[in-house]
Backbone of each chain as ProteinMPNN parsed JSONL, in Angstrom:
{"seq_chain_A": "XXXXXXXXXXXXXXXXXXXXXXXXXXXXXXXXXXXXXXXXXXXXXXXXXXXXXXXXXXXXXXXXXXXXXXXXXXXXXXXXXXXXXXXXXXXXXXXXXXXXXXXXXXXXXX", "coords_chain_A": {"N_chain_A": [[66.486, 116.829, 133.562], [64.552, 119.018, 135.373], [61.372, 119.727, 136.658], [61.402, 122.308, 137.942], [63.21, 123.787, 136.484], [62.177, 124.231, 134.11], [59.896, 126.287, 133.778], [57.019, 127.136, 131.987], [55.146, 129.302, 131.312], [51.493, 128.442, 130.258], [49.205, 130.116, 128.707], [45.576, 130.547, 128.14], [44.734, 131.82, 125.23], [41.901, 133.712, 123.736], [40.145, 132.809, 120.99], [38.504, 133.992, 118.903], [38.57, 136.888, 120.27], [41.362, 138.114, 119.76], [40.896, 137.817, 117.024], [39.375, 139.809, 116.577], [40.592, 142.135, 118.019], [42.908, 142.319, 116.02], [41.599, 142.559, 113.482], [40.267, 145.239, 114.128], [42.699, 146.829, 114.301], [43.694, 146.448, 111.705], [41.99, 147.351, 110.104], [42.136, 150.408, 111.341], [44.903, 150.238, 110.597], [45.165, 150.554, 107.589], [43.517, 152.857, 106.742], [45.075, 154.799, 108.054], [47.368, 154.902, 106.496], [46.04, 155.322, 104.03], [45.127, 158.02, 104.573], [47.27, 159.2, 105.54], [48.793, 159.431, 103.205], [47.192, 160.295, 101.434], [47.771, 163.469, 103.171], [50.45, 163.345, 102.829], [50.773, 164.172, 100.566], [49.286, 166.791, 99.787], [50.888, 168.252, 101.382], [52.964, 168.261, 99.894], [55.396, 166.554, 99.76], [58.271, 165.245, 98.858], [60.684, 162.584, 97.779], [62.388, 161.008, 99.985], [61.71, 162.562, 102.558], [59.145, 162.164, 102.149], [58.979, 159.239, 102.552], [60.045, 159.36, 105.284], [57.756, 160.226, 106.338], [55.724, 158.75, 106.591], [56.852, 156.8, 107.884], [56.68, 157.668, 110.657], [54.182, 158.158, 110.504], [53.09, 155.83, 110.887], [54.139, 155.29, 113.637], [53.33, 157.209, 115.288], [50.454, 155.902, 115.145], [50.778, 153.339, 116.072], [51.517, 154.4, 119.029], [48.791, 155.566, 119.704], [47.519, 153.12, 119.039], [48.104, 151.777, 121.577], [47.906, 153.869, 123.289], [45.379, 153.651, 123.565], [44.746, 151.296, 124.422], [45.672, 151.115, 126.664], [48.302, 152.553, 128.48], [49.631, 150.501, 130.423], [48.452, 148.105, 130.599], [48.571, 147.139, 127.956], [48.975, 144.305, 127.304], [46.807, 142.608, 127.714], [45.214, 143.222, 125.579], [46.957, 142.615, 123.154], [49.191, 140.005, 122.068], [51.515, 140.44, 121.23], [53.555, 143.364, 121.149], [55.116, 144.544, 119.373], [55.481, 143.347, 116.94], [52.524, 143.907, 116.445], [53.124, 147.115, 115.732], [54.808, 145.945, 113.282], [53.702, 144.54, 111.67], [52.427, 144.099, 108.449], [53.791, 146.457, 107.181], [55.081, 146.833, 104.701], [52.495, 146.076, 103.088], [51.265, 148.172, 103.649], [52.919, 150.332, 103.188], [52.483, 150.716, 100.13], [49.77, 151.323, 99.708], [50.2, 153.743, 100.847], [51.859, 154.91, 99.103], [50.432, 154.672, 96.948], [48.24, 156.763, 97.659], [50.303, 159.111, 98.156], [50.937, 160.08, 95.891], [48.509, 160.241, 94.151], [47.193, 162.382, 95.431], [48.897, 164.366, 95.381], [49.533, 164.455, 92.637], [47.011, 165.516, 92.126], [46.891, 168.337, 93.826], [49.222, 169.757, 93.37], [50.384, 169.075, 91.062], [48.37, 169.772, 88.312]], "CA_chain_A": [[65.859, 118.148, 133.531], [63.822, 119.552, 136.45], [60.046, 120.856, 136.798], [61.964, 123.882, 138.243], [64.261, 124.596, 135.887], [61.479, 124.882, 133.432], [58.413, 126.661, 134.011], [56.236, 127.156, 131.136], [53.029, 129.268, 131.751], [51.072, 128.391, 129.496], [47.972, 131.101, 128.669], [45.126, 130.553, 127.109], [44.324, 132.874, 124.36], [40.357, 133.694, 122.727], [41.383, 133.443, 119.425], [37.592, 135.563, 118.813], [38.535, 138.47, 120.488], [42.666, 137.938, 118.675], [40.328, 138.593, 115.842], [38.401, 141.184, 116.742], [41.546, 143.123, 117.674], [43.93, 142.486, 115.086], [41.252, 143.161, 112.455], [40.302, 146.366, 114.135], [44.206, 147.526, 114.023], [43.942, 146.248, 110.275], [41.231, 148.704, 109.991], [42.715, 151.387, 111.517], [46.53, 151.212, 109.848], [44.768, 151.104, 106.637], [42.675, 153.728, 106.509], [45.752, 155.609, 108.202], [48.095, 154.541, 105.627], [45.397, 156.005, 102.96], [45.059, 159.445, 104.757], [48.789, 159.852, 105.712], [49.621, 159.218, 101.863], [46.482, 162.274, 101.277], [48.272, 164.145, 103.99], [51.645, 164.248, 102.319], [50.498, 164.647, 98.904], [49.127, 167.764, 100.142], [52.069, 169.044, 101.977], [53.564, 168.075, 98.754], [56.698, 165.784, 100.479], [58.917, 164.525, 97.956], [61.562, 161.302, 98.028], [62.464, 160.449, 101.15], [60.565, 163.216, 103.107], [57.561, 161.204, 102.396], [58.989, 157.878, 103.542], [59.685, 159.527, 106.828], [56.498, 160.909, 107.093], [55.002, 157.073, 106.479], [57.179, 156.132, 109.175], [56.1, 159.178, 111.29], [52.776, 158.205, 111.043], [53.142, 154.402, 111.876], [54.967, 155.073, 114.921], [52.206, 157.595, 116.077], [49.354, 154.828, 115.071], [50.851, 152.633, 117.558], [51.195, 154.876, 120.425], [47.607, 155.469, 119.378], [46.583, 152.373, 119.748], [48.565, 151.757, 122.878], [47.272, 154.759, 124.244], [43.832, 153.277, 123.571], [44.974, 149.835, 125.311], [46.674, 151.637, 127.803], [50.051, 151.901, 128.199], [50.731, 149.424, 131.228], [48.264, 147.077, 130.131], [48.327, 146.665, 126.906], [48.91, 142.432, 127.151], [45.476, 142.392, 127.845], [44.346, 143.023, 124.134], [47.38, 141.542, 122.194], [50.184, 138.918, 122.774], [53.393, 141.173, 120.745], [53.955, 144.874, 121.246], [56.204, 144.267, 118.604], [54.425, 142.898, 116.003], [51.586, 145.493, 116.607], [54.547, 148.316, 115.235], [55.938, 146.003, 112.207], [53.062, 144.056, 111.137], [51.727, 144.494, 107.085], [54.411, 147.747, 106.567], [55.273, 146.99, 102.979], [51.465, 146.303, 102.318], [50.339, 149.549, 104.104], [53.62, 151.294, 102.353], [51.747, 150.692, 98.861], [48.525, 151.972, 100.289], [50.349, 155.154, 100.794], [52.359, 155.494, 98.093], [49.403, 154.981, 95.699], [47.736, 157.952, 97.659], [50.292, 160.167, 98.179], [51.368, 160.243, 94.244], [47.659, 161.004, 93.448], [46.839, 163.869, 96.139], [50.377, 164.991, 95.106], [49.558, 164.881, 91.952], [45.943, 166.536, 92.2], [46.941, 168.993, 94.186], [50.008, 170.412, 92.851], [50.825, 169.122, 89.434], [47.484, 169.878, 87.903]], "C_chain_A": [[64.724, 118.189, 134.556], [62.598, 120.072, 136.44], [60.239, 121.699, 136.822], [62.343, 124.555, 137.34], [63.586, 124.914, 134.647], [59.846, 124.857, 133.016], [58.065, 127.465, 132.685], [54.772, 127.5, 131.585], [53.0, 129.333, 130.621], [49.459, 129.389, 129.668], [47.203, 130.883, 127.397], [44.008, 131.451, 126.697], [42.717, 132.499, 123.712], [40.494, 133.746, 121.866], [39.895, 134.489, 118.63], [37.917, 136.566, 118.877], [40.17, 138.119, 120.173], [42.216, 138.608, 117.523], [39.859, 139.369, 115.317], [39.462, 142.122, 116.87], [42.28, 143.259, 116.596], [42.611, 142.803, 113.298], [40.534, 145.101, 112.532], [41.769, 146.821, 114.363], [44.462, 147.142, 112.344], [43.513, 147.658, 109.677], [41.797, 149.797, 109.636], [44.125, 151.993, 110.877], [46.243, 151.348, 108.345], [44.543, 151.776, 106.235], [43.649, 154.811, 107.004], [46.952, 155.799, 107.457], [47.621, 155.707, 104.394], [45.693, 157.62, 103.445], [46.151, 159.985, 105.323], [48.625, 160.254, 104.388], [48.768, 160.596, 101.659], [46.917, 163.096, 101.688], [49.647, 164.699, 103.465], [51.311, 164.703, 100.551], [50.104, 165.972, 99.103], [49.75, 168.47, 100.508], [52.85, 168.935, 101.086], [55.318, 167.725, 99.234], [56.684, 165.325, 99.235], [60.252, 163.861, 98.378], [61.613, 161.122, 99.407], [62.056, 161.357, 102.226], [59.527, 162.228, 102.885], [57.702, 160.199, 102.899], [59.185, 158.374, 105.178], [58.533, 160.081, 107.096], [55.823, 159.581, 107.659], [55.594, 156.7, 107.837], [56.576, 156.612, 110.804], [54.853, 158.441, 111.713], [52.72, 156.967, 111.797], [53.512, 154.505, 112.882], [53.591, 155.914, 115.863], [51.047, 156.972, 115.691], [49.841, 154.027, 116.195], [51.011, 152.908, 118.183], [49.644, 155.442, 120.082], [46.559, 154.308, 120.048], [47.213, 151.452, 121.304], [48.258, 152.479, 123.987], [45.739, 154.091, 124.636], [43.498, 151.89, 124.535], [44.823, 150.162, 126.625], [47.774, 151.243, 127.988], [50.524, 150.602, 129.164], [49.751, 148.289, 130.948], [47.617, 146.78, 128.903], [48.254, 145.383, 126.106], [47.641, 141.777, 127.233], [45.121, 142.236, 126.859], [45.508, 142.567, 123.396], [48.564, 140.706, 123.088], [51.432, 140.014, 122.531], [52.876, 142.802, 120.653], [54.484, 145.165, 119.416], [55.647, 144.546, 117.216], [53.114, 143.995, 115.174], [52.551, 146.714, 115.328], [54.771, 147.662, 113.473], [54.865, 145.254, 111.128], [52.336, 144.616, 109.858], [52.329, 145.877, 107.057], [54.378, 147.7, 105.213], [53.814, 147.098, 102.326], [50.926, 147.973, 102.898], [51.391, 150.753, 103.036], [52.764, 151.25, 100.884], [50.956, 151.279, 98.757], [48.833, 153.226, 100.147], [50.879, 155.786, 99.943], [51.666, 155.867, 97.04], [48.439, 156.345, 96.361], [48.315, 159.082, 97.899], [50.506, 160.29, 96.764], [49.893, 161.032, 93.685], [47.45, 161.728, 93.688], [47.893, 164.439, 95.425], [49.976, 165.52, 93.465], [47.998, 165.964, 91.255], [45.924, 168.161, 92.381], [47.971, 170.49, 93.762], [51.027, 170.228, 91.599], [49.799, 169.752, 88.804], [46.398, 171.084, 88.53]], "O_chain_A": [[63.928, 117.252, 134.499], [62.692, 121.256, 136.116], [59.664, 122.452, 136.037], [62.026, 125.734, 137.181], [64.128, 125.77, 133.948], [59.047, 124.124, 132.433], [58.8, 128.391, 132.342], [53.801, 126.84, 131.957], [53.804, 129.878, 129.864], [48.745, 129.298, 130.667], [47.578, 130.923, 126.225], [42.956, 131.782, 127.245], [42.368, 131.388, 123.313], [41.05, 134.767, 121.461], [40.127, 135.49, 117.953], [37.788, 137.371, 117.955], [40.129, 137.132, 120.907], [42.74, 139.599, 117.013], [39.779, 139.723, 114.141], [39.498, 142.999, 116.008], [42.35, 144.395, 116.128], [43.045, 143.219, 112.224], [40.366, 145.904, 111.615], [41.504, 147.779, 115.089], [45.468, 147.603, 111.806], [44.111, 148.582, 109.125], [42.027, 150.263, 108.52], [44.513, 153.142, 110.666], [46.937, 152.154, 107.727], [45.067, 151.936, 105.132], [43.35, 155.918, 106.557], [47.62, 156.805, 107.697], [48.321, 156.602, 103.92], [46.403, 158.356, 102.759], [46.132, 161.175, 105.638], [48.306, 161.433, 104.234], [49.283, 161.715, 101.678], [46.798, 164.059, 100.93], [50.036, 165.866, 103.516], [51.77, 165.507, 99.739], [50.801, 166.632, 98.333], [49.495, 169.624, 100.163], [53.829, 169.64, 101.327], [56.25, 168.51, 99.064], [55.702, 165.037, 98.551], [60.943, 164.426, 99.226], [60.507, 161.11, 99.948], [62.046, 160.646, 103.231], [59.224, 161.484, 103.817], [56.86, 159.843, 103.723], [58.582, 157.853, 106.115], [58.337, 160.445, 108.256], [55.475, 159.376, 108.822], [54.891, 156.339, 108.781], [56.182, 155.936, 111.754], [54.518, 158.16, 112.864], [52.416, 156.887, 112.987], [53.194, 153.478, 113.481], [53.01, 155.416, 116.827], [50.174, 157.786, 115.994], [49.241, 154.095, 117.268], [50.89, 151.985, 118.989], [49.686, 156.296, 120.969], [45.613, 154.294, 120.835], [46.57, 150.57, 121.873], [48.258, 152.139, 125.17], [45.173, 154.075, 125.729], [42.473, 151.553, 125.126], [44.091, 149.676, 127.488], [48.285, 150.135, 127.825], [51.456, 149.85, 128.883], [50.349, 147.223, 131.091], [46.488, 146.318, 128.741], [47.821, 145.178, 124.972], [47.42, 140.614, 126.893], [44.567, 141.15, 126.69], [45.021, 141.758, 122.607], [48.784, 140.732, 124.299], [52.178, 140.38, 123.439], [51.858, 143.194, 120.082], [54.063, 145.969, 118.585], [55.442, 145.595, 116.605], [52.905, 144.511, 114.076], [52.291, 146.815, 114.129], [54.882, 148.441, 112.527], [55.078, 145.323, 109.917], [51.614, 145.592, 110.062], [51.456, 146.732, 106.901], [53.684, 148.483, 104.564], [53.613, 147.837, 101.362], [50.164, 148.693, 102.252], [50.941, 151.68, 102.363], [52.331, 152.394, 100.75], [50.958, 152.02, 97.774], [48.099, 153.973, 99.499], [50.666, 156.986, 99.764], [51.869, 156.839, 96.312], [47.871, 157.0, 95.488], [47.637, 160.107, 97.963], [49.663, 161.153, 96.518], [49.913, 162.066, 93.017], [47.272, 162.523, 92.765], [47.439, 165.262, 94.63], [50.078, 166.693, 93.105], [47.957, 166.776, 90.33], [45.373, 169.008, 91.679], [47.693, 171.688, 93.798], [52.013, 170.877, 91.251], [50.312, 170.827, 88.493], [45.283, 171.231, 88.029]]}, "seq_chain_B": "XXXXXXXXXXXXXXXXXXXXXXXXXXXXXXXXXXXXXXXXXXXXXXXXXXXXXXXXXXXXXXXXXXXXXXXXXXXXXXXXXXXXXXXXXXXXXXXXXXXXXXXXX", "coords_chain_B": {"N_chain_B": [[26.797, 152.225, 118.494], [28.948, 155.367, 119.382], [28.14, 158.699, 118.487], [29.619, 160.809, 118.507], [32.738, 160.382, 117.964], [32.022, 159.842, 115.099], [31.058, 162.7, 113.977], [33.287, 163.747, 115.105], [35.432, 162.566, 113.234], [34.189, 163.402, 110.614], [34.429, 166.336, 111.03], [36.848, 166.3, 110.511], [37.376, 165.445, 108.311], [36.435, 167.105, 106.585], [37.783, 169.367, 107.308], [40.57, 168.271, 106.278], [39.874, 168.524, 103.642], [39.845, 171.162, 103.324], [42.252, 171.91, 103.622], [43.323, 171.039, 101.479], [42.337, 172.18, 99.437], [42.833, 174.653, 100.162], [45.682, 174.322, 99.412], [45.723, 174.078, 96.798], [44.912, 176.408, 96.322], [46.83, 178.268, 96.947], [48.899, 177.681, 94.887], [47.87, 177.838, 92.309], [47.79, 180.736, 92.865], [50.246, 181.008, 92.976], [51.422, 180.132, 90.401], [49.915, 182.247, 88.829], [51.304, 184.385, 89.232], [53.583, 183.776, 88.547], [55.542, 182.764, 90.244], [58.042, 181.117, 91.986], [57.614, 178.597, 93.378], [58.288, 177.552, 96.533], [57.725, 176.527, 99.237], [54.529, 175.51, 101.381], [52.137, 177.599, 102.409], [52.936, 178.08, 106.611], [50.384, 178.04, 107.955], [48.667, 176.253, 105.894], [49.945, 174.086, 106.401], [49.891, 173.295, 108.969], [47.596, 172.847, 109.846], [46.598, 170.956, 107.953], [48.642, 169.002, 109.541], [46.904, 168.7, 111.81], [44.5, 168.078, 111.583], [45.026, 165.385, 110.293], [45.641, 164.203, 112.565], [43.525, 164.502, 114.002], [41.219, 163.207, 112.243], [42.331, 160.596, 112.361], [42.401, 160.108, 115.322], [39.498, 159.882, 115.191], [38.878, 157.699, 113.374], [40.423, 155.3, 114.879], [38.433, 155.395, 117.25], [36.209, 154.933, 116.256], [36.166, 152.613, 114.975], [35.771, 150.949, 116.92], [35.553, 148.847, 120.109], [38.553, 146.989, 121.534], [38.843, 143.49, 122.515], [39.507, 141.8, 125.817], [41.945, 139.597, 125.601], [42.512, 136.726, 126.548], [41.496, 134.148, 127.648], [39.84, 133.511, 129.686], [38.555, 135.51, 130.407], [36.169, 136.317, 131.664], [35.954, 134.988, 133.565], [36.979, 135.103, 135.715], [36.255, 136.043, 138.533], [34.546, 134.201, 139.602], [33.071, 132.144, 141.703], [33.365, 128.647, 142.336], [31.414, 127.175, 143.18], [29.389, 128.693, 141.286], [29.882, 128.381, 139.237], [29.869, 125.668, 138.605], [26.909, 125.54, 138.69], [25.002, 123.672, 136.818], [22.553, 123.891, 135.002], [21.021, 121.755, 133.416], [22.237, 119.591, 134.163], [21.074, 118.833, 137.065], [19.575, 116.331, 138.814], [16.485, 115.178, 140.085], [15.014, 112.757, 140.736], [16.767, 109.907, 141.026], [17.924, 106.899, 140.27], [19.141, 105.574, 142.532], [17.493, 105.744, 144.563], [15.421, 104.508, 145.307], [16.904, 102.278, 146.745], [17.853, 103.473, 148.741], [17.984, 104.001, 152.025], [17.434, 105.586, 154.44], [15.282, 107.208, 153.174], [12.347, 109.32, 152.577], [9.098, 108.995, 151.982]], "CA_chain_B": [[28.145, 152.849, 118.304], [28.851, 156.64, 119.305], [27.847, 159.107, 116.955], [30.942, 161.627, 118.734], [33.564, 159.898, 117.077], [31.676, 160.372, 113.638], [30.889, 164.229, 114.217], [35.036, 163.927, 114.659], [35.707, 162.147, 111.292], [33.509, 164.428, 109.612], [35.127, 167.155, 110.841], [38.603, 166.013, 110.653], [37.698, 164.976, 106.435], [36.294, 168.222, 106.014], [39.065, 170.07, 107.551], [41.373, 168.22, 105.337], [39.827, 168.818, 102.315], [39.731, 172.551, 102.751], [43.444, 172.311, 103.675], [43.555, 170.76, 100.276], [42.003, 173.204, 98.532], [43.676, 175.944, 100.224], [47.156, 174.019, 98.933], [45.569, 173.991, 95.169], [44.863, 177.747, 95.729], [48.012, 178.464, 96.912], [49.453, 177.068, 94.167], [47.496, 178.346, 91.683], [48.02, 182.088, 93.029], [52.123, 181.329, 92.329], [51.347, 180.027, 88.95], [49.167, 183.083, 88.066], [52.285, 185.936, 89.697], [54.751, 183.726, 88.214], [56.547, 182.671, 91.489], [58.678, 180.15, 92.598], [57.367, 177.463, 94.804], [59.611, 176.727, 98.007], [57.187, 175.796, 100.625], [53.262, 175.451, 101.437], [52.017, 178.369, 103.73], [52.498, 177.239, 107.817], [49.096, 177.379, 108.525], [47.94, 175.173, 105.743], [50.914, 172.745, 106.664], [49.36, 173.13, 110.636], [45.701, 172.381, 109.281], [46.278, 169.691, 107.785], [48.559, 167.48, 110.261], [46.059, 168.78, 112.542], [43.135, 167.338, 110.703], [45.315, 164.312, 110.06], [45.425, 163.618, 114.087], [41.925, 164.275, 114.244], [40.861, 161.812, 111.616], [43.205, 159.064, 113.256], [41.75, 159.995, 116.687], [37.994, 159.475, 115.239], [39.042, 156.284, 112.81], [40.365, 155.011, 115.872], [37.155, 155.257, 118.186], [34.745, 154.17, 114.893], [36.669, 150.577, 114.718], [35.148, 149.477, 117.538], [36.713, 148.674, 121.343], [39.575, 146.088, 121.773], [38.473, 142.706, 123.334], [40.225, 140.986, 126.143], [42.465, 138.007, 124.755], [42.738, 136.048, 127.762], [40.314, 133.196, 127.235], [39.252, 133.049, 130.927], [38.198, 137.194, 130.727], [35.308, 136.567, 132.432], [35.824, 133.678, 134.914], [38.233, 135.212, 137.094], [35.508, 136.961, 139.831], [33.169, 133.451, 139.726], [33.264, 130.959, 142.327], [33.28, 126.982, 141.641], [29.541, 127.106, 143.362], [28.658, 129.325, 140.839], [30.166, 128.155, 137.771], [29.437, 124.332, 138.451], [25.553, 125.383, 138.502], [24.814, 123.551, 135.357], [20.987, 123.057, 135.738], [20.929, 120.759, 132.649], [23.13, 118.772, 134.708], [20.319, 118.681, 137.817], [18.976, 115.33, 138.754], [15.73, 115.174, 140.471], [14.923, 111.563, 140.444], [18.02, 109.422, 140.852], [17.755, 105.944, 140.575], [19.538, 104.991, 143.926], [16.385, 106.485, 145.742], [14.92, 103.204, 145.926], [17.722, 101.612, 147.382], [17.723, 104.434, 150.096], [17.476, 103.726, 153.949], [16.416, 106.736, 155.344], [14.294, 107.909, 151.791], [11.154, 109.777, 152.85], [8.179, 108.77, 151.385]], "C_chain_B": [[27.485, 154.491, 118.705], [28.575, 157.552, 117.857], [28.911, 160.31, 117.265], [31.614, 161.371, 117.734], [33.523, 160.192, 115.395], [31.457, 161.567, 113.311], [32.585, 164.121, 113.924], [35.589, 163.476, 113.547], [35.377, 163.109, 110.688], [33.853, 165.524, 109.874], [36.636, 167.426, 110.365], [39.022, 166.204, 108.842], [37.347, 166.601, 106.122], [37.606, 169.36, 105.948], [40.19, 169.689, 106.372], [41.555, 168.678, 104.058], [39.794, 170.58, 102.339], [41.287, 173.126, 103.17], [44.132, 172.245, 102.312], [43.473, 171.427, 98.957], [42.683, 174.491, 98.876], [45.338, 175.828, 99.544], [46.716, 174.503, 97.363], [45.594, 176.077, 95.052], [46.268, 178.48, 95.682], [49.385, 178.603, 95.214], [49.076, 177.735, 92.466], [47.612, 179.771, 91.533], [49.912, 182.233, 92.748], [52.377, 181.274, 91.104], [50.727, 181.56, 88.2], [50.58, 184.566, 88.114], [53.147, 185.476, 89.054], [56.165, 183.172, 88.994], [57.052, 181.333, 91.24], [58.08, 179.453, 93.469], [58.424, 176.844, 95.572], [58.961, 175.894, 98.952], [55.371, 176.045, 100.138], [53.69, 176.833, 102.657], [52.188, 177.754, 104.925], [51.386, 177.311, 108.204], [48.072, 176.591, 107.753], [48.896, 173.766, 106.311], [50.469, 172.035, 108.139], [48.125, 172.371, 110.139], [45.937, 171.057, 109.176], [47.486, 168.389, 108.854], [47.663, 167.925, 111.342], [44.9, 167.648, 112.297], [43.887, 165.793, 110.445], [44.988, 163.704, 111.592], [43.891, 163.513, 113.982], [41.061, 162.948, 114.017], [41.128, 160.442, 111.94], [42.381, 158.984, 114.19], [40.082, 158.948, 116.109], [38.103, 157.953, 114.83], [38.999, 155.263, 114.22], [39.314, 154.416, 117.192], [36.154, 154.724, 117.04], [35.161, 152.881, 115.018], [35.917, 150.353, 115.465], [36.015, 149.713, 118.679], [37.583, 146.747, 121.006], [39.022, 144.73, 123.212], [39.405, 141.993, 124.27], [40.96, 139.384, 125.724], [42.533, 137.062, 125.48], [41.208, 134.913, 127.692], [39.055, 133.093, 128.637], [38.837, 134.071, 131.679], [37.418, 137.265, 131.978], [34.631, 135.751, 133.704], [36.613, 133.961, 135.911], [37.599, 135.59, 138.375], [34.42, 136.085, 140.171], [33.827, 132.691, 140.538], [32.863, 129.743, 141.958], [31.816, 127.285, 141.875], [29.011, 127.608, 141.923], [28.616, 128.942, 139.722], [29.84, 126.836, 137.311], [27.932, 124.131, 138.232], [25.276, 125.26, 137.051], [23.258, 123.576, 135.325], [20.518, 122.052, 134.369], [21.403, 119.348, 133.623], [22.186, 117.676, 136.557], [19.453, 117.278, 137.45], [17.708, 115.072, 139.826], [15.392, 113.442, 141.3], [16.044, 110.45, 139.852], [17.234, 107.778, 141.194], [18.017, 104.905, 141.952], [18.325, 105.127, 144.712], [16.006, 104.897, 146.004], [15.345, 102.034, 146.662], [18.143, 102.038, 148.731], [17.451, 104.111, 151.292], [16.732, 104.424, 154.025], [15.727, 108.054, 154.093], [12.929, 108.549, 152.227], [10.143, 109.189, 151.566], [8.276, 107.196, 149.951]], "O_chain_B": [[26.332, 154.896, 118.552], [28.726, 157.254, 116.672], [29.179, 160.936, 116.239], [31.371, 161.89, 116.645], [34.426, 160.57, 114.649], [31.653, 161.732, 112.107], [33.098, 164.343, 112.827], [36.314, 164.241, 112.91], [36.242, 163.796, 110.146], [33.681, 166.217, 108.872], [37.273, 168.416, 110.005], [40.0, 166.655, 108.246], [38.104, 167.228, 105.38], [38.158, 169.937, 105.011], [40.656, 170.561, 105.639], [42.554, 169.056, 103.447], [39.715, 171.173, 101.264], [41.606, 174.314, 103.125], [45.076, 172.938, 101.932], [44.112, 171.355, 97.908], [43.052, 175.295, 98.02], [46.052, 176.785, 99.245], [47.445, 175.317, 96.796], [46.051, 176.802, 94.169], [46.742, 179.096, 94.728], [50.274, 179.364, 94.831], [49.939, 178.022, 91.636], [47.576, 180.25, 90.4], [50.586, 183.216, 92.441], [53.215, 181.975, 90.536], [51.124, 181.888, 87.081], [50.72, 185.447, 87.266], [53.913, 186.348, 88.642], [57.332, 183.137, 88.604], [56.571, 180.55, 90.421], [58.102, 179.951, 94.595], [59.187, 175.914, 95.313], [59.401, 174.842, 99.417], [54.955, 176.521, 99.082], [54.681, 177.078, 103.346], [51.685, 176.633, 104.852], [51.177, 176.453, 109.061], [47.004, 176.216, 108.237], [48.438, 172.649, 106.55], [50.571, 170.854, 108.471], [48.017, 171.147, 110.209], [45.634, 170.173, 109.978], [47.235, 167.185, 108.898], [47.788, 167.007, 112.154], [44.661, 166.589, 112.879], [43.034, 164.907, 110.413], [44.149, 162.815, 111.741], [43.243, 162.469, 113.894], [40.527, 162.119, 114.753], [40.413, 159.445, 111.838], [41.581, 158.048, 114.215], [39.708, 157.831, 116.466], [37.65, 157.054, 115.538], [38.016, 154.633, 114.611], [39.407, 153.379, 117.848], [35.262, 153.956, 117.4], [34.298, 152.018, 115.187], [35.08, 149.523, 115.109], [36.986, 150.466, 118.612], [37.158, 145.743, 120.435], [38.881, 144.956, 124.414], [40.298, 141.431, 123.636], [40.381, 138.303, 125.618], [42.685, 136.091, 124.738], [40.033, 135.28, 127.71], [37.875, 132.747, 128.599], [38.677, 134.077, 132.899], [37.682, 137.903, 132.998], [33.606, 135.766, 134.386], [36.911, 133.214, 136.842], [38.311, 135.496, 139.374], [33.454, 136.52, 140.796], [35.017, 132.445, 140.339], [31.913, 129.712, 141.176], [31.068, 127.603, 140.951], [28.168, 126.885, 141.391], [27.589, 129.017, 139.046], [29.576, 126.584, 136.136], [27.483, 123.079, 137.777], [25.261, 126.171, 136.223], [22.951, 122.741, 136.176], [19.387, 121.59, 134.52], [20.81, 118.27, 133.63], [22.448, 116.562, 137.012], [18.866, 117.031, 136.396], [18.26, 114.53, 140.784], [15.656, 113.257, 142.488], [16.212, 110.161, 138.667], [16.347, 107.521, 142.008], [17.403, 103.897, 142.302], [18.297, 104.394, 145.7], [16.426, 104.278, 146.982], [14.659, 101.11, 147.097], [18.622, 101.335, 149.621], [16.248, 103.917, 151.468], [15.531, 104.272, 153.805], [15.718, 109.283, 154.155], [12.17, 107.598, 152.04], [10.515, 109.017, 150.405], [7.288, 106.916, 149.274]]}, "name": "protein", "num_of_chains": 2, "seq": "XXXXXXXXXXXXXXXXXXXXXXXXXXXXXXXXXXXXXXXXXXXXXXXXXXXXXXXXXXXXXXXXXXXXXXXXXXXXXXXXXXXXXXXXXXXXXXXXXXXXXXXXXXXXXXXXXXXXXXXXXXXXXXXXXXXXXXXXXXXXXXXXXXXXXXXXXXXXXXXXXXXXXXXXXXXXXXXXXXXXXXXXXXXXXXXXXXXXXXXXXXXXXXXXXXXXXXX"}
């Protein structure tokens, strides 16, 4: 096997500022998780209307914070695009489900 | 931190909540006629994903900015001269001196 045939850059990462971003995108899909779930409880979405809204919103949180990166260099602040998009769904889905059920049910059961 | 961003939250929550309340009135004015509920009015349904963007936008700018991950952010525009100046590292008084040829003094 050859030097050539395999090149390995290796980059090294701040794992500080790793932390600093990925807990401000914690932040942020949290707290957008919470005020989607307020958002459809209000528009009063029921069954699977509301999961696409959830999805809805996640997808515009990360062109959000891609916009905020910028779109062509966004490798600058994390390593995965990817990741970014899929990372803590089921826990953020909970988040929203427990707030849209209560707006939902604030708003237009009661 | 900006205090923009928080002016935009605080408008964004307010907004919501009076989209919220306009849903309860809504709601309350079908219960009182007797109606059928099919839909929310479109301009509380506008309001509030309006006010939802908003709130994102501000959340967004309140976190905080995004740090470069790149470990070596701020070494890329320094030259060796510059970066080797340790001055801990500065030796004044080296022991060779006395072994020196051409040593002044």
């Amino acid at each position: 096997m050859s030097a050539k045939s395999k090149q390995v850059t290796s980059v090294a990462y701040s794992e500080s500022a790793i932390r600093n971003n990925l807990s401000i995108v914690e932040y942020c899909r949290t707290s957008m998780a919470a005020l989607s779930g307020c958002t459809a409880g209000i528009l009063g979405l029921t069954s699977l209307y509301g999961a696409l809204f959830f999805v809805c919103a996640t997808i515009t949180v990360w062109l959000m914070f891609l916009y905020k990166a910028g779109f062509s260099n966004w490798n600058k602040y994390f390593i995965s695009r990817k990741s970014l998009l899929t990372s803590g769904f089921y826990g953020q889905l909970f988040t929203y489900i427990l707030c849209w059920t209560f707006i939902y049910g604030m708003v237009h059961v009661y | 931190m900006a205090v923009v961003p928080k002016i935009i939250l605080t408008i964004g929550f307010f907004s919501i909540f009076h989209a919220a309340l306009s849903a309860v009135q809504h709601r309350s004015y079908l219960r009182i006629n007797e109606l059928q509920f099919t839909r929310l009015p479109t301009d509380i349904i506008v309001q509030t994903l309006i006010s939802l963007v908003i709130i994102m936008y501000g959340v967004l700018n309140v976190a905080g900015d995004f740090k470069v991950i790149k470990a070596s952010a701020g070494l890329d525009n320094k030259s060796w001269e510059t970066f080797r100046n340790i001055t801990s590292f500065y030796t004044f008084s080296h022991r060779g001196r006395s072994i020196a040829v051409d040593y002044e003094s």
